[in-house]
C-alpha positions as a Markdown table, in Angstrom:
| # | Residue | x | y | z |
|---|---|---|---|---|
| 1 | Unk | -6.7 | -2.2 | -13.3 |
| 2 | Unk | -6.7 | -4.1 | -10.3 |
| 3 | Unk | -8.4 | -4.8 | -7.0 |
| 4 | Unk | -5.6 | -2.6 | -5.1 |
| 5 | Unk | -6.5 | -0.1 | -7.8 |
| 6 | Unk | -10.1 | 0.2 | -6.2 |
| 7 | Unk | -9.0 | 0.4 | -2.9 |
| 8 | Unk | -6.4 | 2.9 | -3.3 |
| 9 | Unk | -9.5 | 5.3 | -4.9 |
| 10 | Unk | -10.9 | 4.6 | -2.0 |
| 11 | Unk | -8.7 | 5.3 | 0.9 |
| 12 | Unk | -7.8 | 8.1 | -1.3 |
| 13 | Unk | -11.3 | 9.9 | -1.3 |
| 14 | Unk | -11.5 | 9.2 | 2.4 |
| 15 | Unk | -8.5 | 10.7 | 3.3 |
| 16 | Unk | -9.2 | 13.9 | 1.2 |
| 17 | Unk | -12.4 | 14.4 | 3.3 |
| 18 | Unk | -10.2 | 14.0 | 6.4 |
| 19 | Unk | -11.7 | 9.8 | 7.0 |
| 20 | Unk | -8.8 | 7.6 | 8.6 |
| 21 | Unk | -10.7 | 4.2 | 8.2 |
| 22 | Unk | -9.8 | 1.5 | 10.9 |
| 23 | Unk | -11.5 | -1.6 | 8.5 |
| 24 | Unk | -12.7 | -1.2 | 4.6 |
| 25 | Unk | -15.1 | -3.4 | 3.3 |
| 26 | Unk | -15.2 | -3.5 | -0.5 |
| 27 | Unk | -17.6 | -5.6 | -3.1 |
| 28 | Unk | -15.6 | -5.9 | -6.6 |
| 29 | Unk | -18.6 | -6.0 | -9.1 |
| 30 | Unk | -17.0 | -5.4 | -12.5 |
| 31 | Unk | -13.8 | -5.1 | -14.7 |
| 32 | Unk | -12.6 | -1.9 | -15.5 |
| 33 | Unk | -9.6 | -1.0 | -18.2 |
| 34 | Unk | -7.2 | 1.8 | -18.9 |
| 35 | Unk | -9.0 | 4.5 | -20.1 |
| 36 | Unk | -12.3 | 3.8 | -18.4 |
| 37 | Unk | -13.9 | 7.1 | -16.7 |
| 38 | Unk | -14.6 | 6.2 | -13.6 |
| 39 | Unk | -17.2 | 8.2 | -11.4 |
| 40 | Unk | -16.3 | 7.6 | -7.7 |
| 41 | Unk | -19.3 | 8.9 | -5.2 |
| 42 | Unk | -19.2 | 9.2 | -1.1 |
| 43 | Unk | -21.8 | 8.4 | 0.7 |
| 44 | Unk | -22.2 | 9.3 | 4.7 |
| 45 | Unk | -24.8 | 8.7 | 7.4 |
| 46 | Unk | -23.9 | 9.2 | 11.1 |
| 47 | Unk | -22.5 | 5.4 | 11.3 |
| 48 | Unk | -20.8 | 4.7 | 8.5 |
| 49 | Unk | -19.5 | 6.0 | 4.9 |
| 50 | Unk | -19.7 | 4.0 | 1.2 |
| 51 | Unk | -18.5 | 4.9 | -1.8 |
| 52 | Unk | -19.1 | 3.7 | -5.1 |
| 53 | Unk | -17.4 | 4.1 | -8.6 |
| 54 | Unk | -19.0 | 3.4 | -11.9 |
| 55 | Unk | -17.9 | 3.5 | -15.7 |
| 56 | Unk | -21.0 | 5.3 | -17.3 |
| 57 | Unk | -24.1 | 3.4 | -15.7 |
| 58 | Unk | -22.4 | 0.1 | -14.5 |
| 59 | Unk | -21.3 | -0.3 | -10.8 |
| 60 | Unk | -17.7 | -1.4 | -10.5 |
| 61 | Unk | -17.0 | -2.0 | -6.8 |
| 62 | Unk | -18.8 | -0.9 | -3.6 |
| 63 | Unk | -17.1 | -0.2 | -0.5 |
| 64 | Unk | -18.3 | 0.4 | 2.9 |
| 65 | Unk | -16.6 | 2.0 | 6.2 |
């Protein structure tokens, strides 16, 4: 996988839940490989959304809109 992987998991889980986000800001933690299960979670408060995706326990990337 690469970066553009993590953001295209990210624009798509914002577009499914209707988000058309003008600016992305995303933190690359980790490696992931084919095959890894990755766990993507949305985040909202009234300002802003983030979303994170893990393999098992270990944060991958976080990204923030």
């Amino acid at each position: 996988m690469n970066n553009t992987s993590y953001i295209r998991w990210v624009e798509n889980l914002l577009f499914d839940q209707g988000v058309r986000p003008d600016s992305l800001a995303i933190n690359y933690l980790s490696e992931c490989v084919a095959g890894d299960r990755i766990s993507i979670r949305l985040y909202r408060s009234e300002s802003w959304f983030s979303v994170e995706g893990k393999v098992g326990d270990k944060l991958v990337f976080t990204a923030k809109v």
